[in-house]
N, C-alpha and C positions, 0 to 999 in steps of 0.2 A: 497443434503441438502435442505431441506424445509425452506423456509422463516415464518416466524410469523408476527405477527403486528407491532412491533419493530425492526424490519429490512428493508433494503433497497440492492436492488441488480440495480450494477453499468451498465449503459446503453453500456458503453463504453468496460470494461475488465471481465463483469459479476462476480467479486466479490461480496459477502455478507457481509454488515458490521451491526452486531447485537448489539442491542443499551439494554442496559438492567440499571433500576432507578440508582443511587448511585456506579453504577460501571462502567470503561473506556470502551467503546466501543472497540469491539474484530470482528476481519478481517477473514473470512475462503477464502483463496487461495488455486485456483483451485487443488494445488499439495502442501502438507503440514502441520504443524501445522497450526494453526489459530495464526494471530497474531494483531498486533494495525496497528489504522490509520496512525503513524508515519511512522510504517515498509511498509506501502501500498505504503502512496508518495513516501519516499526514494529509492522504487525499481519499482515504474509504475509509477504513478499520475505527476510526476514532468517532465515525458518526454512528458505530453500532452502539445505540443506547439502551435496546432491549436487554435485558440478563439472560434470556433463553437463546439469544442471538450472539450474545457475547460468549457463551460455552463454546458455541461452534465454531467461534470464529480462528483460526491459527495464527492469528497474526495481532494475540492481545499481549503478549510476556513481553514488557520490556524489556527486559535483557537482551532477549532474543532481535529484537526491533534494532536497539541501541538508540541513542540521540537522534533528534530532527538537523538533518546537514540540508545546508544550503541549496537550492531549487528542488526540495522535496514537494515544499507546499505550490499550490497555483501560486501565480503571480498577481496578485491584487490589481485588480480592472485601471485604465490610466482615467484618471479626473474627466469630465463629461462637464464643460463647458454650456447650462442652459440657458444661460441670456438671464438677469436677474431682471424683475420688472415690478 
């Protein structure tokens, strides 16, 4: 993917989050559809726990993020059934 002027690529998980006037800024991961900055934190950004890691990161400002919307996060694994004994 090419960057433009209105893009930023993350120092940290080389994501591209393209910014475009009047509309939500939209995430292209490595593998996948493109998606928002909510679904970035919810499944990377939130496990940068370093402080040296977390300057670099573009994708810490809440604001910026906004709320966690529905299928941001994985989907919790289905129950695993081991035979109790």
């Amino acid at each position: 993917m090419s960057e433009s002027a209105d893009s930023q690529r993350c120092q940290i998980c080389q994501v591209v989050i393209e910014s475009s006037p009047g509309l939500p800024d939209t995430v292209q991961f490595s593998n996948g559809p493109k998606g928002s900055r909510s679904k970035l934190w919810s499944r990377v950004c939130q496990y940068v726990t370093d402080p040296d890691r977390q300057r670099i990161c573009i994708n810490q400002d809440s604001e910026g993020r906004g709320t966690e919307q529905a299928g941001d996060a994985f989907p919790d694994a289905p129950p695993i059934d081991l035979g109790k004994t």
